[in-house]
C-alpha positions in Angstrom: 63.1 -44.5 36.0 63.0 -41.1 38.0 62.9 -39.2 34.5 60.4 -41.4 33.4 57.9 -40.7 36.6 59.2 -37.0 36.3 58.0 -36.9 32.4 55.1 -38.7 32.4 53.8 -36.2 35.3 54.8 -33.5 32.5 53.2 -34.9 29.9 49.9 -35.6 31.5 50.1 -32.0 33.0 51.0 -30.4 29.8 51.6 -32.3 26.9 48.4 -31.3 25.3 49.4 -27.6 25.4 53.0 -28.1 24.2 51.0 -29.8 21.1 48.6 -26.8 20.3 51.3 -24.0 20.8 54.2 -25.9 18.7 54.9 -24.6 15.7 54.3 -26.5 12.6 57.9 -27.3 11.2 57.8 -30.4 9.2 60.4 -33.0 9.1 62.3 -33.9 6.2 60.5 -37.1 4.4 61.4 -40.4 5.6 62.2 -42.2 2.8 65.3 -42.9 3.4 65.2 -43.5 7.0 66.4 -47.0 6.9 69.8 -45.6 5.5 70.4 -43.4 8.5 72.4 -44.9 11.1 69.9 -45.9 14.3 71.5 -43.9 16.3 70.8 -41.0 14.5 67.3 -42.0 14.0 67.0 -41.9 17.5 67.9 -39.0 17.9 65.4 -37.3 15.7 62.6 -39.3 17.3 63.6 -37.7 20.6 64.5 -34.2 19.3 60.8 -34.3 17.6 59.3 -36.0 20.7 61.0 -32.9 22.6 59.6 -30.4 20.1 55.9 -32.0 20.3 55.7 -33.2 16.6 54.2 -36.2 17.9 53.2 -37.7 14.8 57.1 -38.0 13.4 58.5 -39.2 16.8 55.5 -42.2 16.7 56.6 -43.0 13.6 60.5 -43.0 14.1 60.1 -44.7 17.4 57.8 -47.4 15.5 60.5 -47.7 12.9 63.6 -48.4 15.3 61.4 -50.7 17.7 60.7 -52.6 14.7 64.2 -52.9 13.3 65.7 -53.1 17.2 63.4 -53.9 19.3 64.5 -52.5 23.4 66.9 -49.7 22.0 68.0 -47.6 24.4 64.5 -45.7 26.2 62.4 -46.2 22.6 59.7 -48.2 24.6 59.4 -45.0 26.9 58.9 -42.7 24.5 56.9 -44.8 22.2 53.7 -45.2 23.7 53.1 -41.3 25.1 54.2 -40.1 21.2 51.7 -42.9 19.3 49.3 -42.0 21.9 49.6 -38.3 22.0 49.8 -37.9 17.9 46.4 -40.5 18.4 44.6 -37.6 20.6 45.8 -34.5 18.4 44.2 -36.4 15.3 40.9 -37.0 17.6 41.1 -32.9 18.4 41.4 -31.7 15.3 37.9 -34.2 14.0 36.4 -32.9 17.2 37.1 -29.1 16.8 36.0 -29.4 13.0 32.8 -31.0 14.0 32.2 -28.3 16.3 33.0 -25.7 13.2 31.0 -27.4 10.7 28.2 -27.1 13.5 28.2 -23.5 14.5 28.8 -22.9 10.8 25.1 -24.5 9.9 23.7 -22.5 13.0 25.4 -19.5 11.6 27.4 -18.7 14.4 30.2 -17.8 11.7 32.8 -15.8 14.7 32.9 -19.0 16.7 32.7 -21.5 14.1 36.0 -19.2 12.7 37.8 -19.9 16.2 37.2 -23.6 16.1 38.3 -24.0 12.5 41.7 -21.8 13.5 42.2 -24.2 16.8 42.0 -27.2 13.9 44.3 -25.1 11.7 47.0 -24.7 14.5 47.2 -28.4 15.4 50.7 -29.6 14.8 49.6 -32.8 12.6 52.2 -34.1 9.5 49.3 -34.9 7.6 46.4 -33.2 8.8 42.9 -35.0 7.5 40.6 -31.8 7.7 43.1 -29.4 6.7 41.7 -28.6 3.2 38.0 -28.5 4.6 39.2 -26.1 7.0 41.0 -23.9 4.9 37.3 -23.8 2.7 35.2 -22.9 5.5 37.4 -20.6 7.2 37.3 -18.7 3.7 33.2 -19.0 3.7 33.3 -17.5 6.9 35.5 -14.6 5.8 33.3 -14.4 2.6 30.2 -14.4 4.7 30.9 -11.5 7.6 32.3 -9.7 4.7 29.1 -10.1 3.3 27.3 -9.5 6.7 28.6 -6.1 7.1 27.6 -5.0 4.0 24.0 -6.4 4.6 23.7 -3.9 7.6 25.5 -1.4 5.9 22.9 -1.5 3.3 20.6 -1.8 5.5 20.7 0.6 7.5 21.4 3.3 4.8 17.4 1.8 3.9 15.9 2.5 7.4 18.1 6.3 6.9 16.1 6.9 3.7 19.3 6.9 1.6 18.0 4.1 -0.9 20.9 5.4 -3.2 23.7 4.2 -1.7 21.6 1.4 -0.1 20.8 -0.2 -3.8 24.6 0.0 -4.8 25.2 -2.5 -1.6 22.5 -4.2 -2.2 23.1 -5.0 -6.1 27.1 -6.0 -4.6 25.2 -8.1 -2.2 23.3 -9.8 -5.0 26.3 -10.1 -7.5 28.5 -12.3 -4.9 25.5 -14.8 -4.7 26.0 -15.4 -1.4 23.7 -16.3 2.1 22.3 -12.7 1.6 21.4 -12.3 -1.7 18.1 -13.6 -1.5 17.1 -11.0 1.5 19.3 -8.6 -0.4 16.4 -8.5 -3.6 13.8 -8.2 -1.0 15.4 -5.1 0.0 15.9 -4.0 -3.9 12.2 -4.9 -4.2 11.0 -2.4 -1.6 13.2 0.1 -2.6 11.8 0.1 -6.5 7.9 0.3 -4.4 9.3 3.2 -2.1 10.4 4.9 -5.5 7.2 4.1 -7.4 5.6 5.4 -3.7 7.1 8.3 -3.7 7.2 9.2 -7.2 2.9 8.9 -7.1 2.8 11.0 -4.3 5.0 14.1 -5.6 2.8 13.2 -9.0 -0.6 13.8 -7.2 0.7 16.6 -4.6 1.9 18.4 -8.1 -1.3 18.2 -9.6 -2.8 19.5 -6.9 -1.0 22.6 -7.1 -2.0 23.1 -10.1 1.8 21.8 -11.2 0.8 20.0 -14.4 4.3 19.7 -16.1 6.1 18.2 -12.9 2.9 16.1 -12.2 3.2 14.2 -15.7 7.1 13.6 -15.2 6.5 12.0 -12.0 3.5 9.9 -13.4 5.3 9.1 -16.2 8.3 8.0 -13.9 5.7 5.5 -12.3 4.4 4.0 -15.3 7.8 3.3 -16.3 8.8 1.3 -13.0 5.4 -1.0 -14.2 4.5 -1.7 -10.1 1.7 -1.5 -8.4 0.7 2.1 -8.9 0.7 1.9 -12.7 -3.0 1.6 -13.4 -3.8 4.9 -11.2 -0.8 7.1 -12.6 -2.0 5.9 -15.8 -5.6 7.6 -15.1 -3.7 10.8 -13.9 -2.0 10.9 -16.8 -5.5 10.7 -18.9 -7.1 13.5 -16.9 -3.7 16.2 -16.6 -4.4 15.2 -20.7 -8.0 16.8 -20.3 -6.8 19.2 -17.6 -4.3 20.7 -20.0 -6.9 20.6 -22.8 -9.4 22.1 -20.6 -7.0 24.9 -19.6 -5.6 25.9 -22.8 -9.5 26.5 -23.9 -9.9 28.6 -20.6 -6.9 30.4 -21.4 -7.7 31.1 -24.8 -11.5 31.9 -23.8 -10.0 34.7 -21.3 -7.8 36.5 -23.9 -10.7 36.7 -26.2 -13.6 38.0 -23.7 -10.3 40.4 -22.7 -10.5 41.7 -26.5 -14.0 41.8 -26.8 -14.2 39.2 -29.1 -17.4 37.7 -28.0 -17.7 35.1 -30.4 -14.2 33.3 -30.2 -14.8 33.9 -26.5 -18.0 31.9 -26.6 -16.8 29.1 -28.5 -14.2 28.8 -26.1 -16.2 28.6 -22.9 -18.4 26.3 -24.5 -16.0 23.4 -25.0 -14.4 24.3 -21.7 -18.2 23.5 -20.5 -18.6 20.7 -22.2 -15.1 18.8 -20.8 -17.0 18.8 -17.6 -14.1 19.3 -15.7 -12.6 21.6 -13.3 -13.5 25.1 -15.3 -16.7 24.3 -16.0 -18.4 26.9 -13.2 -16.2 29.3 -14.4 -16.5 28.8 -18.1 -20.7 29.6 -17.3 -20.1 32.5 -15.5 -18.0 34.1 -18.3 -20.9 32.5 -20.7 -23.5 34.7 -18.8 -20.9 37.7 -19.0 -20.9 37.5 -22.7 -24.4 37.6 -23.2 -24.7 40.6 -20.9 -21.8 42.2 -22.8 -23.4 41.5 -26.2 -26.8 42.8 -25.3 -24.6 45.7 -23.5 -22.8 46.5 -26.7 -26.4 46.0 -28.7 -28.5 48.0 -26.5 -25.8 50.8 -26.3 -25.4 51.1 -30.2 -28.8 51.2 -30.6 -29.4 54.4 -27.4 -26.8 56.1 -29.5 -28.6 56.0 -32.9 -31.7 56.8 -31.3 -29.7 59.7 -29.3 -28.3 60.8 -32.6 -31.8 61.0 -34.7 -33.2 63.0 -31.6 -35.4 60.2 -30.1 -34.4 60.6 -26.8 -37.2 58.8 -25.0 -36.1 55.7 -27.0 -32.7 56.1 -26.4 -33.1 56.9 -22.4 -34.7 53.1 -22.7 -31.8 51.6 -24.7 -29.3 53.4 -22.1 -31.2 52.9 -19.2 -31.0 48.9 -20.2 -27.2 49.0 -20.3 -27.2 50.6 -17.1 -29.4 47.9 -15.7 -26.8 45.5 -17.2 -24.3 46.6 -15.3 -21.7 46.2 -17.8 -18.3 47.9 -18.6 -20.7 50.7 -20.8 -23.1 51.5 -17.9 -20.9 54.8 -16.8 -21.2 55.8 -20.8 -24.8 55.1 -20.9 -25.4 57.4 -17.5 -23.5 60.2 -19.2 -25.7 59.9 -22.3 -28.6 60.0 -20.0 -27.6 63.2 -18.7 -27.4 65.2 -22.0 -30.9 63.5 -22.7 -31.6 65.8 -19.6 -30.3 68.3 -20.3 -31.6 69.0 -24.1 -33.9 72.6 -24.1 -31.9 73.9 -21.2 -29.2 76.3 -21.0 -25.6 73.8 -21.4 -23.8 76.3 -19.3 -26.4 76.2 -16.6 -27.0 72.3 -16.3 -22.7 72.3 -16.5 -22.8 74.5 -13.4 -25.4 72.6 -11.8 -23.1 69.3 -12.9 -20.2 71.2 -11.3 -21.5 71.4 -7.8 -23.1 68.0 -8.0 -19.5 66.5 -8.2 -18.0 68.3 -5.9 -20.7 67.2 -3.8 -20.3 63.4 -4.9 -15.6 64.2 -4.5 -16.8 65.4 -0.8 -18.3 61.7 0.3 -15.6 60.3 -2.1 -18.3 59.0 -4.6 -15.1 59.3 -7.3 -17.1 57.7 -10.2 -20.3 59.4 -9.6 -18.2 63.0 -10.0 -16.9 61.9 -12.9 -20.1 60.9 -14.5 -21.3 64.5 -13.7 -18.0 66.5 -14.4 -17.8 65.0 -18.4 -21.0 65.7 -18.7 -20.2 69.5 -17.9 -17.7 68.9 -20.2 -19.5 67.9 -22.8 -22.3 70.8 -22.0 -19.8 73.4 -21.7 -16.2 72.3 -22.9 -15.2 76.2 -21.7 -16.1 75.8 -18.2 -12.2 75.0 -16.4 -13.7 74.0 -13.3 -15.4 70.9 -14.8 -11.8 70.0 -16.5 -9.9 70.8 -13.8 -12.1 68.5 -11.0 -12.7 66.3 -14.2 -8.7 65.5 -14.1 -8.7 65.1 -10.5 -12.4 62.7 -9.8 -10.3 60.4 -12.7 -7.1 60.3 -11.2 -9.3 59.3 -7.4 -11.8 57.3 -9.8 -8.8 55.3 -10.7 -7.3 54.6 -8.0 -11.0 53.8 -6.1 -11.0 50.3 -7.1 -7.2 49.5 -6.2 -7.9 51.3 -2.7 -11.4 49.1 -2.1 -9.5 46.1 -3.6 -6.9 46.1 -1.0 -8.9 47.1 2.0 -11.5 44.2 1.4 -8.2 41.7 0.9 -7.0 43.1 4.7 -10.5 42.6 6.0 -10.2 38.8 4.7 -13.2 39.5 2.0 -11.4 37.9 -0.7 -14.6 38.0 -3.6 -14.7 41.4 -3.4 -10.8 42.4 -2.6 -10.9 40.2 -6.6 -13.9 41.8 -7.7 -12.4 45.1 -6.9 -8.6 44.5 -8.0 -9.7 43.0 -11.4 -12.1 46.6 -12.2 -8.7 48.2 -11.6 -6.6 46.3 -13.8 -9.3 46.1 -16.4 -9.2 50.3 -16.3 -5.9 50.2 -16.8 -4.8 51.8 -13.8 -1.3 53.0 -13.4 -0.2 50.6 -10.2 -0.8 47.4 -12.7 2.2 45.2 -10.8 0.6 46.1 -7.3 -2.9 45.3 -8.2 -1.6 42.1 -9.9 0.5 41.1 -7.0 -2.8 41.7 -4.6 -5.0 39.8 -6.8 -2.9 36.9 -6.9 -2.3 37.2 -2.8 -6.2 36.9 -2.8 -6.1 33.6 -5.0 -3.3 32.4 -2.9 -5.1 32.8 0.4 -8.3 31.1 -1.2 -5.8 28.3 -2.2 -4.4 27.8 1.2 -7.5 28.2 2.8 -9.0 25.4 1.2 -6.1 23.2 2.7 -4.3 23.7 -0.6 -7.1 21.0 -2.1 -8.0 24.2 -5.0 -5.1 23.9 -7.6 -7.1 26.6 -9.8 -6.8 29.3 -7.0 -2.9 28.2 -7.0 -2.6 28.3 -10.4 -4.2 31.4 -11.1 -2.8 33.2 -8.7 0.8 31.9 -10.0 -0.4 33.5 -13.3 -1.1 36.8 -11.5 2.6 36.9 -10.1 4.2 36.0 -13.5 2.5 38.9 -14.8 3.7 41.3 -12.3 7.1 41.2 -13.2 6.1 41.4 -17.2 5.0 45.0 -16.2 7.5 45.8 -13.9 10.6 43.6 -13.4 12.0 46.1 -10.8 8.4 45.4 -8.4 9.4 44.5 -4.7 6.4 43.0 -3.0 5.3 44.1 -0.1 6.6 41.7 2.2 5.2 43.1 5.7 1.4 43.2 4.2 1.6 39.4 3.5 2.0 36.0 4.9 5.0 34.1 4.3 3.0 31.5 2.4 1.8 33.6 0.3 5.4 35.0 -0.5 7.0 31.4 -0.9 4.4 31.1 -3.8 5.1 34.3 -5.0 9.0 33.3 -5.2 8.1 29.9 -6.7 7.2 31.8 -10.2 9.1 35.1 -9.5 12.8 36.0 -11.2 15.5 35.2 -8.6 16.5 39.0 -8.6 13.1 40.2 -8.4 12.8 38.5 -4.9 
């Protein structure tokens, strides 16, 4: 009876923990038991009993109380085993119902440690043990699942959509708790796209970018969202913009050539689009009428020169003077044989002479060479006129280039163009400089108008392109510019003309 007291104070103290920690080692079936001497039996009720396999020793002990009822201690061992395998049976319901509960709350770590306490229960036949075995491979399933989701997550909130739609898409695939937040996230990454995409599009075309402009717009069309309607209409007017462009384009090189007509036609349907080039297109409209009543006007003083009528042809020159056209220097040097006709050439060439020296001295270039080929025309013998002739041309030249670039440092950008474009229309010898300076001027209209002019950008793009067709060995200046400017001049220039 003293090992009875003695157990049953170490049963109630810790049989509950010898039943948890035991190992799960399974008897051999019972079927046939009831061949087994009793003995024997007994002894495998008590060695399980011993071991806390509670379930077989209730079983055993049941079996041999049955068969002989009062063998040796079976009623002591009976009741504590029966009752014991009862309680482990009521634990492992109680922890699953506990499992099953944090797993609907989505508490999946704990509801995992309540499923593994069930697992661990040493039962023979445990009732839960397949239900278990499902959820605790949910759970696993699920934080898998989980720690992609913030994975992908947080590779969205970094801006790396990427690598955050291949988690995503796995996220979807495994059809799992997540997948529904998972297309959400897909979702907003296809808008960011199409976001972005119309954006770049409009910041492009801006710039004056067409060709990059349409592939971005294009891009958004094709992802059909929200923004589809608008980068539609972009597309429609870059269309019109490119049309309108290539008329300007074409309009230019023909005025260039002095084909007046072609050039005409040209600006006209650039003015008739309505867009962007319109002002422009009328201003070069008013330019050709001046040059073709120029060109008129001036034929007609030199007919009238050549037949000896030269009050009628002082009127015709003096007309192309008051044009101010490209023949206004011709017409003054027409004017002044016209003077001097019934006076000694040599004389008036001498008298021409000093007046350009006079004009060299306060650097009036053009005005000395007005007056020295007229000497030379008077009096092709007199080498002063030729020699100061030479010189006046070469300072004549330059004279634009020099006022261009002094009005560009001053910030007076119409007449730093004004001045730059009469150089590079008379040919002048520093073309790449004088292209380089007139597209700095464009730039720095672009940029001062907050980069809202993409005509200024574009044209000034054209400017640098063109530099390094007449010179591909041109270094710009980089110390006489802002690095703006020279980031848009790198944008179009050759990487080893940089």
């Amino acid at each position: 009876m003293r090992w009875w007291m003695s157990w049953s104070r170490r049963t109630r103290a810790g049989a509950r923990v010898a039943a948890l920690a035991a190992a799960a080692v399974w008897l051999a079936p019972l079927g046939g038991a009831a061949q087994e001497p009793l003995e024997k039996r007994y002894e495998r009720a008590i060695e399980a009993f011993n071991s806390a396999k509670m379930e077989d020793a209730c079983e055993l002990l049941q079996q041999i109380e049955k068969e002989k009822p009062g063998y040796r201690e079976t009623r002591t061992y009976l009741n504590p085993a029966c009752k014991e395998a009862e309680r482990a049976r009521g634990m492992e319901k109680q922890l699953f119902d506990e499992g099953v509960q944090l797993f609907n709350q989505g508490n999946y770590d704990d509801a995992q440690q309540k499923f593994k306490q069930a697992q661990g229960i040493p039962l023979k036949t445990p009732r839960y043990r397949d239900q278990v075995n499902k959820y605790l491979a949910d759970i696993d399933a699920r934080l898998g699942e989980d720690k992609l989701f913030g994975e992908a997550v947080k590779l969205f909130n970094d801006g790396n959509d990427t690598e955050a739609r291949s988690r995503f898409n796995q996220i979807v695939r495994g059809g799992g708790a997540k997948a529904a937040e998972a297309r959400t996230y897909l979702q907003r990454i296809e808008e960011r796209r199409e976001e972005s995409a119309f954006s770049e599009g409009v910041r492009l075309l801006q710039g004056g970018d067409y060709s990059g402009a349409r592939s971005r717009f294009q891009e958004v069309v094709g992802l059909n969202g929200k923004r589809k309607a608008e980068a539609e209409r972009y597309l429609g007017q870059l269309e019109q913009g490119e049309r309108e462009q290539r008329a300007f384009n074409e309009g230019v090189r023909a005025f260039e050539g002095k084909r007046y007509a072609d050039a005409q036609a040209s600006f006209r349907q650039v003015a008739g689009m309505n867009g962007a080039r319109k002002a422009e297109a009328e201003r070069y409209l008013n330019r050709i009428e001046t040059a073709v009543q120029e060109e008129a006007a001036f034929k007609e003083g030199v007919q009238k020169f050549a037949r000896n009528d030269f009050d009628g042809a002082r009127a015709d020159f003096q007309k192309v003077i008051n044009l101010k056209g490209s023949l206004a220097n011709d017409a003054r040097l027409y004017l002044t044989r016209i003077d001097a006709q019934g006076k000694d050439p040599r004389e008036v060439a001498r008298q021409f002479v000093a007046d350009a020296q006079a004009a060299m001295t306060r650097k009036d270039y053009r005005a000395a060479v007005e007056k020295l080929s007229a000497a030379t025309a008077l009096d092709p013998n007199n080498r002063d006129a030729r020699r100061l002739l030479t010189e006046s041309q070469q300072l004549a030249e330059e004279a634009p280039l020099r006022g261009g670039l002094q009005a560009y440092f001053e910030g007076k950008y119409d007449e730093a163009e004004r001045q730059l474009s009469d150089y590079l229309n008379s040919n002048g010898k520093k073309q790449a400089l004088a292209y380089f300076f007139r597209g700095a001027t464009r730039s720095a209209r672009y940029f001062l108008s907050g980069e809202k002019d993409p005509q200024q950008k574009q044209r000034a793009q054209e400017d640098f392109r063109t530099v390094h067709k007449d010179n591909r060995r041109f270094r710009p200046p980089e110390k006489y510019v802002s690095p703006k400017i020279l980031a848009l001049y790198t944008e179009v220039a050759p990487a080893e003309a940089r």
